[in-house]
VOGU-3710 file (C-alpha; in Angstrom, 3 decimals, decimal comma):
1> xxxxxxxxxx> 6,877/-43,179/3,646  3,146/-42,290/3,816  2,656/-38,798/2,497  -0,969/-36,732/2,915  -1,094/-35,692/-0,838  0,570/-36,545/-3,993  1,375/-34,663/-6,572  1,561/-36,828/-9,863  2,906/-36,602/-13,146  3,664/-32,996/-13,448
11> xxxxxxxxxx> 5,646/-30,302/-14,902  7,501/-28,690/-12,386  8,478/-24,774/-12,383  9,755/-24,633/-8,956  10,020/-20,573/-8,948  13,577/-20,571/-9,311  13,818/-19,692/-12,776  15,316/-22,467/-13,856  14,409/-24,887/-16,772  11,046/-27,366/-15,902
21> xxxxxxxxxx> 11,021/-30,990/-15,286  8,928/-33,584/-14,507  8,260/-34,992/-11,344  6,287/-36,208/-8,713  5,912/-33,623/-5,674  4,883/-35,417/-1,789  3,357/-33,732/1,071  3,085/-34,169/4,411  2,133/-32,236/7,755  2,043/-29,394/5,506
31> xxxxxxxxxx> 5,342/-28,993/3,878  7,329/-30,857/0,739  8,534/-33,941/1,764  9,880/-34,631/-1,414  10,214/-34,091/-5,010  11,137/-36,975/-7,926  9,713/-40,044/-8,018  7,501/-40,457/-5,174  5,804/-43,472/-4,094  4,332/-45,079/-1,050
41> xxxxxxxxxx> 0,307/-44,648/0,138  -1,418/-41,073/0,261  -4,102/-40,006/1,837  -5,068/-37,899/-1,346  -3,554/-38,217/-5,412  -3,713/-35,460/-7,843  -3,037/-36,446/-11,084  -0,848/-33,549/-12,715  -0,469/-35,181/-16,068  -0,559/-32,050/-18,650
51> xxxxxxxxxx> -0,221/-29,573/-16,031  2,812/-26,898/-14,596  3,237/-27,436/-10,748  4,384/-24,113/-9,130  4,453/-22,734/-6,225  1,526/-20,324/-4,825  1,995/-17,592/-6,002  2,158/-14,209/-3,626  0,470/-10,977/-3,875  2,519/-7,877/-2,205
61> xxxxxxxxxx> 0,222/-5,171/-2,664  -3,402/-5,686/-1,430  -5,275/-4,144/1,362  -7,475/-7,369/2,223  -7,039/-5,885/6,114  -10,862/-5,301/6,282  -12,029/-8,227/3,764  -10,138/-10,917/6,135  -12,806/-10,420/8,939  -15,490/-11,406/6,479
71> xxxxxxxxxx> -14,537/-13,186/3,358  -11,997/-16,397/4,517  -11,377/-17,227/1,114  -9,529/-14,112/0,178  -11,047/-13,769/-3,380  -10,593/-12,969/-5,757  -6,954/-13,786/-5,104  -7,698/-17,351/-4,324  -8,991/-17,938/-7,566  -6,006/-17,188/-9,233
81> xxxxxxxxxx> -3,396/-18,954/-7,657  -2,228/-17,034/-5,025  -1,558/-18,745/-1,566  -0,296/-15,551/0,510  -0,930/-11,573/0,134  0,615/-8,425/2,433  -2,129/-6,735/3,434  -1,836/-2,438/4,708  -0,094/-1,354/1,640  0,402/2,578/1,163
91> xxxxxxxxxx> 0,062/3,839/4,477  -3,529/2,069/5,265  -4,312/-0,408/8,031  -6,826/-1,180/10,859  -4,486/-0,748/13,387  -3,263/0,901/15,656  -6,534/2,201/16,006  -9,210/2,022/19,191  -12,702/1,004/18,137  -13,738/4,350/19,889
101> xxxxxxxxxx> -11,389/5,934/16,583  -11,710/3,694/14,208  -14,472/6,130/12,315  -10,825/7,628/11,874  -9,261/4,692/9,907  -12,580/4,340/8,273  -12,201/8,207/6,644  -8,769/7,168/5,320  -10,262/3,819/3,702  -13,475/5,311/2,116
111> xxxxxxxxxx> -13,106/7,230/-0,914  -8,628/6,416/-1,597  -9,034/2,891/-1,419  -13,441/2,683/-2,216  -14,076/0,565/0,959  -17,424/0,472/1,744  -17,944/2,139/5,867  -20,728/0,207/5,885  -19,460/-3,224/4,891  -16,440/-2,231/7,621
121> xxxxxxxxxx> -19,675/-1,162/9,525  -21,536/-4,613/9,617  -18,145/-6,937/8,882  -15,633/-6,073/10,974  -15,613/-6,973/14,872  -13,359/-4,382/16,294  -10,852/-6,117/18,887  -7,844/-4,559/18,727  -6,606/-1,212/19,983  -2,371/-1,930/19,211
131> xxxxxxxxxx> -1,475/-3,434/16,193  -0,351/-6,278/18,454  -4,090/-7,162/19,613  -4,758/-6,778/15,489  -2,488/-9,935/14,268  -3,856/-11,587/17,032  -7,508/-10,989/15,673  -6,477/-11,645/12,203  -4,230/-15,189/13,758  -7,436/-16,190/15,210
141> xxxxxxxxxx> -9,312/-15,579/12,000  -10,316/-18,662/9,687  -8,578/-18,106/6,644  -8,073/-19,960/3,024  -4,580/-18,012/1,827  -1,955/-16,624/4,011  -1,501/-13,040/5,290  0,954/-10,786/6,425  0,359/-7,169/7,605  2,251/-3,718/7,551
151> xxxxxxxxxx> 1,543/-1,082/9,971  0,211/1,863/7,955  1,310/5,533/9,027  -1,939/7,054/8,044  -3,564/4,928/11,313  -0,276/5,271/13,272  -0,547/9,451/12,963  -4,859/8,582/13,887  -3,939/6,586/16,492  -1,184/9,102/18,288
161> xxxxxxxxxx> -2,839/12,438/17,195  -6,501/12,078/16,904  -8,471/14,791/14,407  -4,999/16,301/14,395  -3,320/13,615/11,873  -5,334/15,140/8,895  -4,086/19,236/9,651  -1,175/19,082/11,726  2,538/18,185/11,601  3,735/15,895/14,437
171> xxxxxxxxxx> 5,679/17,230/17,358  8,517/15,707/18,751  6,157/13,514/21,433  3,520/13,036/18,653  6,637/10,971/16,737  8,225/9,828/19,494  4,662/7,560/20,504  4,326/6,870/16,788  7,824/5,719/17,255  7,259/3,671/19,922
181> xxxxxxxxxx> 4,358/1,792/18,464  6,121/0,991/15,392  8,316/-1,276/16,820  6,412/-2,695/19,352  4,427/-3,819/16,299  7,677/-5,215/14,269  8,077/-7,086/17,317  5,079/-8,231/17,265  5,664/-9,746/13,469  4,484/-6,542/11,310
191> xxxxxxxxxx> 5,580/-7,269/7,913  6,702/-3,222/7,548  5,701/0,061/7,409  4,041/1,751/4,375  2,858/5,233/3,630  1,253/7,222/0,961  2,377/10,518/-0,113  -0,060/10,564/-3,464  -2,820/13,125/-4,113  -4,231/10,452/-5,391
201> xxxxxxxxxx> -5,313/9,445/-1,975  -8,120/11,725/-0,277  -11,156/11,691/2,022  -14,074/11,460/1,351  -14,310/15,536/2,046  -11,134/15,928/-0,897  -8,349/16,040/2,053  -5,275/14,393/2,018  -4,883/11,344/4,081  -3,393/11,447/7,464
211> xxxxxxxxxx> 0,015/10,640/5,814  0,080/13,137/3,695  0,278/15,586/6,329  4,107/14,349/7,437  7,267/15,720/6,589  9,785/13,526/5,134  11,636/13,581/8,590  8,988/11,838/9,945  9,122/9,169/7,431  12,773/8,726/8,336
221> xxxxxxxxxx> 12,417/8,586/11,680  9,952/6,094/11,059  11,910/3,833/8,739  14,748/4,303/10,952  12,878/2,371/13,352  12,722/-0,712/11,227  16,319/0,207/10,483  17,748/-0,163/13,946  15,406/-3,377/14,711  16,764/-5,082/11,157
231> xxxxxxxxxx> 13,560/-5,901/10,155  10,026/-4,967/8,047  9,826/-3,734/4,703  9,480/-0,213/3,847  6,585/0,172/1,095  5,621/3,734/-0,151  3,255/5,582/-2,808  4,529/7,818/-4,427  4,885/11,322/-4,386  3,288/13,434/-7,519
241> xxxxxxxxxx> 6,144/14,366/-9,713  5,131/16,987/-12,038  8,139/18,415/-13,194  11,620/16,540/-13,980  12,888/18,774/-11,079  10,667/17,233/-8,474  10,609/13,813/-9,378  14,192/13,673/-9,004  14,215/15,091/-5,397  11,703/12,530/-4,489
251> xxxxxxxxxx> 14,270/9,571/-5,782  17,052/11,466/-4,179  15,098/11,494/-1,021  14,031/7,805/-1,457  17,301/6,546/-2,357  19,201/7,845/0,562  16,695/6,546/2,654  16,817/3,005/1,147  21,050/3,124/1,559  21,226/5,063/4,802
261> xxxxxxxxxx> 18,112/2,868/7,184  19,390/-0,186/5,047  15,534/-1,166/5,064  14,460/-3,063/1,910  12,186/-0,566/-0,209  9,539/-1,087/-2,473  6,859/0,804/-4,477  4,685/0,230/-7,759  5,814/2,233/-11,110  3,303/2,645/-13,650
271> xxxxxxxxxx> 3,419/4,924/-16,886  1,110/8,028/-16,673  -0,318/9,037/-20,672  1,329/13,002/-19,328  4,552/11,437/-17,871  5,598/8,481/-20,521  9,029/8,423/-19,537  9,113/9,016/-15,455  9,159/4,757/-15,036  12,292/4,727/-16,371
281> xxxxxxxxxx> 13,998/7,409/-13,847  12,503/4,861/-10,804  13,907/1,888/-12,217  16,865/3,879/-12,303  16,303/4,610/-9,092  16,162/0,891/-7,773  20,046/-0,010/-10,173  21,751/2,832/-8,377  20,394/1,965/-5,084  21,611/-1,678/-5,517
291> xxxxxxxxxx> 24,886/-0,652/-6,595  25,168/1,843/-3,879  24,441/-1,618/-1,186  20,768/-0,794/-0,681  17,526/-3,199/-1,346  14,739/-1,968/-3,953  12,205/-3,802/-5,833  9,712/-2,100/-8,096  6,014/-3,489/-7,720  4,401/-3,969/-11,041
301> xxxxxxxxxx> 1,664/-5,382/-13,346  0,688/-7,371/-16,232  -1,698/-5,295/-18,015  -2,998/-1,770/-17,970  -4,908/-0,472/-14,688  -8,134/0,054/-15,336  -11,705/0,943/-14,471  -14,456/-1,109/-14,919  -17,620/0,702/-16,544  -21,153/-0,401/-17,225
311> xxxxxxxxxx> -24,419/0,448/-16,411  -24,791/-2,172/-13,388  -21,681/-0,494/-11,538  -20,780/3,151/-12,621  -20,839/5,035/-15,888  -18,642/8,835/-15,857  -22,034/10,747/-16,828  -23,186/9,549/-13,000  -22,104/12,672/-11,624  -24,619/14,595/-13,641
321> xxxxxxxxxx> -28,200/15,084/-12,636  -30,102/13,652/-14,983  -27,591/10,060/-15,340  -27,632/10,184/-11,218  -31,618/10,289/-11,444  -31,532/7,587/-13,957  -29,160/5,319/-12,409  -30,875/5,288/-9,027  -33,511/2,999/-11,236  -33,431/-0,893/-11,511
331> xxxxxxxxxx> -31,688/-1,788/-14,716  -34,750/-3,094/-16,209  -36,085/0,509/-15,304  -33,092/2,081/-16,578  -33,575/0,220/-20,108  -36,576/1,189/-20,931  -35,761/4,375/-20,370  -33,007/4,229/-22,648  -35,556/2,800/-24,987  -37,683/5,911/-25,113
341> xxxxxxxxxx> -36,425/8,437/-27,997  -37,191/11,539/-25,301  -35,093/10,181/-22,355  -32,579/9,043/-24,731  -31,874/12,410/-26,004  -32,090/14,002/-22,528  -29,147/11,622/-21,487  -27,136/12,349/-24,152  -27,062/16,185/-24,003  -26,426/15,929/-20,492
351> xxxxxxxxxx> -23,369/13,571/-21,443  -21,832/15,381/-23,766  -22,530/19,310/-21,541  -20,056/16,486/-18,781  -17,646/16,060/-21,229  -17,022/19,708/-22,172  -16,559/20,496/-18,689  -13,335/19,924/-17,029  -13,337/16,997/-14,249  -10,941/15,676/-11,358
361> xxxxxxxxxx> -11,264/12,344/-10,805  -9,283/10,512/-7,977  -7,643/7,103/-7,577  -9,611/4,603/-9,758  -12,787/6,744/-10,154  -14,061/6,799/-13,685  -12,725/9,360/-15,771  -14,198/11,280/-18,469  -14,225/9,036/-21,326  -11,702/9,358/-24,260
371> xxxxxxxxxx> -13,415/7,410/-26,819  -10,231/6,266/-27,967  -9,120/5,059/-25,152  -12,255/3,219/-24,122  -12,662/-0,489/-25,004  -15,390/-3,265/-25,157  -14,478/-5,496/-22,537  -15,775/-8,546/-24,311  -13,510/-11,415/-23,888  -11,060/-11,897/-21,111
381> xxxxxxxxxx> -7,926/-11,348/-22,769  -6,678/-8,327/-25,450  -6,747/-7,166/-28,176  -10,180/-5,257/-27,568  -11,868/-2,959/-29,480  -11,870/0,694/-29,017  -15,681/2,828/-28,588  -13,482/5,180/-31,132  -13,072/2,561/-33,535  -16,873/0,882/-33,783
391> xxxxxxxxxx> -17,976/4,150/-33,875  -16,271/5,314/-37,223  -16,729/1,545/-38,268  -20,688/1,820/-37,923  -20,921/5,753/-38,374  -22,480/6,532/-34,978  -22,149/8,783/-32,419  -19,844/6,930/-29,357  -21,766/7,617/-26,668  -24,932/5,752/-28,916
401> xxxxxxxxxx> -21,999/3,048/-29,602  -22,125/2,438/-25,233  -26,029/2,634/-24,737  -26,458/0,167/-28,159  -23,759/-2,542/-26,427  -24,982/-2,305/-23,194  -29,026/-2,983/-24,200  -27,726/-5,824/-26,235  -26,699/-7,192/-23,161  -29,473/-5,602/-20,515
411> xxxxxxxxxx> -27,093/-3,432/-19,557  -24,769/-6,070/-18,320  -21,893/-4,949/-20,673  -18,270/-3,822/-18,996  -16,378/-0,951/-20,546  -12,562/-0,936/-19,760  -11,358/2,687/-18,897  -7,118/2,473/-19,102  -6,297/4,585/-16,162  -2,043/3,808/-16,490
421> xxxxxxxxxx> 0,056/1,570/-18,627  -1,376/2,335/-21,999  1,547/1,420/-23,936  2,053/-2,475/-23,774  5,266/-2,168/-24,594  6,501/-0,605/-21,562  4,385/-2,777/-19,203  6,873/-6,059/-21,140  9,484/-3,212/-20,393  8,701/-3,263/-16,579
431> xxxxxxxxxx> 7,742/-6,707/-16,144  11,373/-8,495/-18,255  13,084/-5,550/-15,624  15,227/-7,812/-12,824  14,087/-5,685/-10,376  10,425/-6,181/-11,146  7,630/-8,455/-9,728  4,034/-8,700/-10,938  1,883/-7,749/-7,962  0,450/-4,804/-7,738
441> xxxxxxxxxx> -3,262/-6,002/-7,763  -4,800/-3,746/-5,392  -6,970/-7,104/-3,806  -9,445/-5,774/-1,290  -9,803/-2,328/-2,234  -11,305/-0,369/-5,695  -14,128/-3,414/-5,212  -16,324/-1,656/-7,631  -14,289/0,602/-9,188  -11,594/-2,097/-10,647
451> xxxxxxxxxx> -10,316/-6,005/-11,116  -6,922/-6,745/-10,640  -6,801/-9,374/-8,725  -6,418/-11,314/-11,984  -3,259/-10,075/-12,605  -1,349/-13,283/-12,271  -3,862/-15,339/-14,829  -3,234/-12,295/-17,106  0,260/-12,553/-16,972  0,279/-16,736/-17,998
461> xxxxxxxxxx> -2,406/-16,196/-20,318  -1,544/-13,026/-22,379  2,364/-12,646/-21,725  3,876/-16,381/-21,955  0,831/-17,954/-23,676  -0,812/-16,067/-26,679  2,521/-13,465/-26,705  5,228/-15,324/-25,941  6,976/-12,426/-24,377  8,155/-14,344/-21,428
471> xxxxxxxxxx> 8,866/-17,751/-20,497  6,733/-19,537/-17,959  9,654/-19,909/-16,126  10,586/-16,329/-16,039  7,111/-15,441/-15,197  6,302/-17,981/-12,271  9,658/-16,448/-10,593  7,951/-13,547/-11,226  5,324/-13,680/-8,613  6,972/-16,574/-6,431
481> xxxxxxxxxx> 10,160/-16,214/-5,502  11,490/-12,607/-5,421  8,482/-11,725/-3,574  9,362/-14,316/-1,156  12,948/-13,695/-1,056  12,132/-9,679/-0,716  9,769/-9,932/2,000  11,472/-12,552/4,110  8,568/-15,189/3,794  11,199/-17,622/4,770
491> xxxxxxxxxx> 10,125/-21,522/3,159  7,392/-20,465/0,589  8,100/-19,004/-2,963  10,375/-22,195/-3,879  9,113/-25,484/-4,661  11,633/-27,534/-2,303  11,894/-30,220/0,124  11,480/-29,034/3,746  9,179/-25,605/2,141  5,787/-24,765/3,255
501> xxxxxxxxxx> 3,174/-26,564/0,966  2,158/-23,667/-1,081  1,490/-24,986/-4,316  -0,716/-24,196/-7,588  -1,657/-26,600/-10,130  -2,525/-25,256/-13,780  -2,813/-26,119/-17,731  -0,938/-24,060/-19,273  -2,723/-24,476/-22,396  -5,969/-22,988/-20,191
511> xxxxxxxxxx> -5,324/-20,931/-17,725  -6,639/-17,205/-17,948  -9,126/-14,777/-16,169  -13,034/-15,412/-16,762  -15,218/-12,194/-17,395  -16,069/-9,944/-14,247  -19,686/-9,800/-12,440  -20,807/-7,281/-10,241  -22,292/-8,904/-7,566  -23,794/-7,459/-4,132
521> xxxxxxxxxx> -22,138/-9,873/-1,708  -20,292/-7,815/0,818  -21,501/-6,915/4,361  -24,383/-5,114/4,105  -24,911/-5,920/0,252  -22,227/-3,509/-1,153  -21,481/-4,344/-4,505  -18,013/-5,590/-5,572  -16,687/-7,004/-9,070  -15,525/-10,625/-8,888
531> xxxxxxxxxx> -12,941/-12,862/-11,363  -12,489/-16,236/-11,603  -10,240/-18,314/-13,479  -10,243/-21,069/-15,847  -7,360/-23,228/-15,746  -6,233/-23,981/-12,460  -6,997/-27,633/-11,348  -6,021/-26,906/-7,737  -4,535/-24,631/-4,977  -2,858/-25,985/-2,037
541> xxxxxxxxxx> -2,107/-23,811/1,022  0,086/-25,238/4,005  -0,435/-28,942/2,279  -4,196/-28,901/2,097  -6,160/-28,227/-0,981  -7,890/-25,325/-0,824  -9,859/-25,110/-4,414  -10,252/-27,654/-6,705  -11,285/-26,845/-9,857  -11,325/-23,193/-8,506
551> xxxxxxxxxx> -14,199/-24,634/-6,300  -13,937/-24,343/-2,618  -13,362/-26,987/-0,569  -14,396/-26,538/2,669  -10,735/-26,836/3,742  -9,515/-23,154/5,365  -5,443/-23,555/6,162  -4,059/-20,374/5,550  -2,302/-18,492/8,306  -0,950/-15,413/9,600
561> xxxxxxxxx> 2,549/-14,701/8,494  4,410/-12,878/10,954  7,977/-10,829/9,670  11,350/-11,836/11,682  12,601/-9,736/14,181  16,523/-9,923/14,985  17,376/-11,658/18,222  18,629/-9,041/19,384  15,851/-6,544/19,138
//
């Protein structure tokens, strides 16, 4: 048999969990043809001598639903060995929405999930009004990696109740259309329905988002939607728990839901510095809602979420008048001013007058600095060093610690700002959980606030590599196939004959994230950080290679992945 690419010499981790092996893996018309000892002519050989085979590996938690129209790679994702992302996570889509409204979606994008208006603006062609007509833009699209989409309810309540989604609560016909959409979408092969019920996620005026304004009725009648259909996931942030009493009526809540709509039901834990032990009463959460018959999986990471500071993206002290003056400067500008004794001094009073005041910060916007909890982000991978620590080890002040790095390196430096997941422990905690997948990177959104699309490099580098903490069996599994399995992404996630022809190839001795840039390379030049990889010698999507060497080539097969509807819907 004649096979377009072969797959030589390699380790195998087919995303099973089960022990590796070597073998050969063939490929043809875009799916595994077979796997052993292949022979016969190919159009194309990779030799995978020294490297783990695996399958792509798939992001659930992005919102790449505005990147897509502009960026067909789907970085930084693609450059860590991901083949296929959901996009609309946490109640935010493009659709439903009329171009006419879509200033609407736009106010729920901007400041919770730092998405530019004006890259939207200048990269987005608006075709759509349904969610329907959106998977049909988004099929048509040119694409490296796959996609799949939820419907988010904060453009479901825009697209039924206008200005009214961000004051009022729906009435009976405002839910009923909502309703109504809904599954005309899930028939139209919506992966879901998400929503956010986190004050974490504003306007850019400091309201809530449009789904913060329902009641939990309406998110029931919404899930029961997918519920009666037998189909979509149900994906929700959080609400804000501050008190033992209230985080347990939001799990009651959310486990009855997840038992009585029978919808599959997901959401990403983290630990909060004020709230150490609240992860433990979701994960909780997910066993009892098993054992009661429902479906839960907890999203999680591989590493603390975190902020990315320096004096090319944003610095905390910004907010003040005399750092915003500054910072409006070119950096070569900027260090010669903080080269002059007089400006120097002027900065740092006005730093430290910030930090004595108190500040609310939202989402990932930079915090005010805790010197302790503020690292050098010097290499790719921990340990790092603390601002605390070099400060008492070369007797200066800290904030004269940050300006001394960053001119060492023309202000080109990163600081790493911890937001959640401090304690290490508890993310190995989270992560060795069964319920747990590594995949809450956030892709498409925070683009110059944070960089987490490098979650999965993390995980092989720090975690199975220089740790040991998990095997690379355990981990591959880990953001292959329970994510597959969960979502219903029926043939990927599982390295087996007949499967789609999602496949990474990496040294495990290698792989790991490179350091972030900042670059300007969105629509209309807003700036975004970017990661590569070392490490991966190729990514295959749908049978064709799509980087080699983590280099582009040329080659865009990535598709739309539409959820299954029940016959009988």
């Amino acid at each position: 048999m004649s096979h377009d690419l072969i797959i030589r010499g390699g380790t195998i981790v087919d995303g099973s969990g089960l022990p590796r092996y070597q073998a050969d893996v063939g490929i043809k018309g875009g799916r595994i043809t077979a796997i052993g000892k292949v022979s016969g002519p190919a159009d194309e050989v990779i030799d995978a001598e020294g490297h783990v085979v695996a399958p792509g590996f798939i992001d659930g938690h992005t919102h790449m639903d505005a990147q897509v129209f502009w960026d067909p790679l789907g970085s930084c994702s693609c450059w860590h060995g991901v083949t296929s992302v959901v996009m609309g996570n946490c109640g935010f889509s493009l659709a439903p929405c009329a171009e006419k409204d879509k200033l609407l979606v736009m106010r729920n994008l901007e400041r919770a999930e730092d998405i530019s208006p004006k890259a939207m603006e200048a990269g987005i062609t608006w075709a759509w009004s349904n969610f329907r007509e959106y998977l049909e833009a988004v099929d048509r699209l040119p694409k490296g990696i796959n996609y799949a989409a939820y419907v988010g309810h904060s453009a479901l309540r825009t697209y039924t109740m206008g200005e009214r989604a961000f004051s009022d609560q729906a009435t009976p016909d405002d839910l009923a259309a909502m309703q109504r959409e809904l599954r005309a979408a899930l028939k139209a092969g919506a992966a879901g329905f998400s929503t956010s019920r986190s004050s974490a996620h504003q306007t850019p005026d400091s309201r809530p988002v449009a789904s913060r304004l329902a009641t939990w009725d309406e998110v029931r009648a919404l899930v029961g939607v997918m519920g009666k259909l037998k189909a979509g996931v149900f994906e929700i942030a959080q609400e804000d728990a501050p008190t033992p009493e209230r985080l347990h009526n939001f799990i009651d809540r959310l486990k009855a839901l997840a038992i009585e709509s029978n919808v599959p039901t997901t959401f990403g834990v983290v630990q909060f510095r004020k709230l150490p032990h609240d992860w433990r009463a979701f994960y909780q959460c997910v066993d009892d809602t098993i054992a009661a018959g429902g479906r839960m999986l907890v999203q999680g990471t591989s590493r603390w979420i975190s902020t990315l500071l320096s004096f090319e993206s944003t610095l905390p002290f910004d907010r003040t008048p005399v750092w915003s003056e500054l910072r409006k400067r070119p950096l070569a500008e900027q260090e010669a001013a903080l080269c002059n004794p007089d400006h120097r001094r002027a900065l740092l009073e006005a730093a430290r007058e910030y930090m004595a005041q108190p500040h609310r910060s939202v989402g990932a916007e930079a915090r005010k600095p805790d010197f302790d909890s503020l690292f050098v982000l010097d290499k790719p991978l921990p340990p790092y060093r603390s601002i605390a620590q070099i400060a008492r080890e070369s007797a200066k002040d800290p904030l004269d610690v940050i300006i001394d790095l960053s001119l060492e390196k023309h202000l080109k430096q990163f600081f790493i700002q911890p937001l959640v997941n401090e304690d290490q422990d508890v993310v190995l905690a989270m992560m060795r959980h069964p319920r747990s997948v590594v995949t809450f990177s956030d892709s498409g959104a925070h683009v110059s606030q944070i960089m987490d699309s490098s979650i999965q490099t993390h995980l092989l580098g720090y975690w199975v590599r220089e740790r040991q903490a998990l095997t690379l069996e355990q981990a591959i599994r880990k953001m292959t196939y329970d994510l597959a399995a969960f979502w219903g992404l029926q043939g990927r996630g599982l390295l087996r004959e007949g499967n789609f022809a999602d496949v990474v190839i990496f040294d495990p001795d290698k792989v790991a994230p490179q350091m972030p840039t900042l670059e300007h390379d969105l629509p209309a030049g807003a700036r975004r950080l970017k990661q590569k990889s070392d490490g991966i010698k190729a990514t295959i999507v749908n049978g064709e290679v799509l980087m080699r060497n983590n280099e582009h080539t040329g080659a865009l097969p990535g598709k739309l992945l539409r959820g299954p509807v029940a016959p009988s819907a």
